[in-house]
C-alpha positions as CSV (number, residue, x, y, z in Angstrom):
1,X,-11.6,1.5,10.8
2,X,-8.2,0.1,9.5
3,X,-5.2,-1.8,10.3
4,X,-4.1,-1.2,13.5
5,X,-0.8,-1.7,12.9
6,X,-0.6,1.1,10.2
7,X,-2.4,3.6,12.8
8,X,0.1,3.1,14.9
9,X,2.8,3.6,12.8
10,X,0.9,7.2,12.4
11,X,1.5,8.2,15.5
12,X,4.2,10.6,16.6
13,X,5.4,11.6,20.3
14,X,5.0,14.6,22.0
15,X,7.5,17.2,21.2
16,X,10.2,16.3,23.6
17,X,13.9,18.5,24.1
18,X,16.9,17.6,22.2
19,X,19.1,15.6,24.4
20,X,22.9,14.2,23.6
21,X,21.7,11.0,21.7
22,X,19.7,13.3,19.4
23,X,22.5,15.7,19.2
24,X,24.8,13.1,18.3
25,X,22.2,11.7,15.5
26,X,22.7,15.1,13.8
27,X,26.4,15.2,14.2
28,X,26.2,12.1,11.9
29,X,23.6,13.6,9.7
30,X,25.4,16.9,9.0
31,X,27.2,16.0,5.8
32,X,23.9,14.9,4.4
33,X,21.9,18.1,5.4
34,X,24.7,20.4,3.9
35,X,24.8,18.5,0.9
36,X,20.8,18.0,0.5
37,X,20.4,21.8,1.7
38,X,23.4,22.8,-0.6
39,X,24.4,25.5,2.5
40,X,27.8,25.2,5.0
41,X,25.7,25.1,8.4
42,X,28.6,26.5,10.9
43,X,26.2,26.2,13.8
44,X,24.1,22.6,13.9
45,X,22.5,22.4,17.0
46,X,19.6,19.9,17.5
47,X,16.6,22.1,19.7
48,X,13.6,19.8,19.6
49,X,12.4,16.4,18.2
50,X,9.6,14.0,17.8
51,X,9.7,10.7,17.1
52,X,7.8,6.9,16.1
53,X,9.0,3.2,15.8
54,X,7.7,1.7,12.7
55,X,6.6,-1.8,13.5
56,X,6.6,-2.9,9.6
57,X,10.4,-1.5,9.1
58,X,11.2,-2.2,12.6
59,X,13.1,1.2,12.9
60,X,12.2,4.4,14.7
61,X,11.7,7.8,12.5
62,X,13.2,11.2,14.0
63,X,11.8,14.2,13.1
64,X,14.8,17.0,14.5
65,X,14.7,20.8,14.9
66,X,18.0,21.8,14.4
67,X,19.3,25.4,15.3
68,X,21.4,26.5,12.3
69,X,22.1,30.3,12.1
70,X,19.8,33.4,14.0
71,X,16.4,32.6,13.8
72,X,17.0,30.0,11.3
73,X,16.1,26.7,11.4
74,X,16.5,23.1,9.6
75,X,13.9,20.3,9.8
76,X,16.1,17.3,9.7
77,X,14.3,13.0,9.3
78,X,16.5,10.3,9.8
79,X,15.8,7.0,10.5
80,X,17.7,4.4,12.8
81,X,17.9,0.9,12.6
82,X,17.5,-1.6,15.7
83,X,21.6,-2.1,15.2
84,X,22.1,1.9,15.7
85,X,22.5,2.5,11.8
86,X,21.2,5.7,11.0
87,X,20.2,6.6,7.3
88,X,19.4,10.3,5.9
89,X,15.9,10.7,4.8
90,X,15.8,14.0,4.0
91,X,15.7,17.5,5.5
92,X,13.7,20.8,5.0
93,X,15.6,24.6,5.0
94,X,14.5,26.9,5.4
């Protein structure tokens, strides 16, 4: 059947709405979404987001919708560390 611990390392929430913490993590993140998307995003506005802690790393994984021009969208995956460090993992656009 597996480990246990890895299954639950599989599993993401529900799709929840962006609230001001998540907002806030792609306020932070921008930079590195320009950059890794190579576009200027004038609107960056987080809409939706899923998330899972990850017992072996001990950190918890966002997955962010973010709002980025009409009809556009950018999947944005960070990662934060129990001491609030977030780190860029990577983003999708379009």
């Amino acid at each position: 059947m597996g480990n246990s611990k890895a299954m639950v390392n599989a599993v993401w929430s529900p799709e929840r709405d962006a609230t001001p913490e998540i907002q806030e993590i792609c306020d932070k993140m921008k930079p590195d979404a320009c950059s890794s998307a190579g576009v200027i995003f004038d609107d960056f506005t987080a809409i939706k987001y899923i998330f899972q802690f990850d017992n072996e790393a001990q950190e918890m994984k966002y997955s962010i919708r973010v709002h980025v021009a009409s009809g556009k969208y950018l999947h944005l995956e960070v990662t934060e560390s129990p001491s609030k460090e977030l780190k860029f993992i990577g983003c999708l656009y379009p």
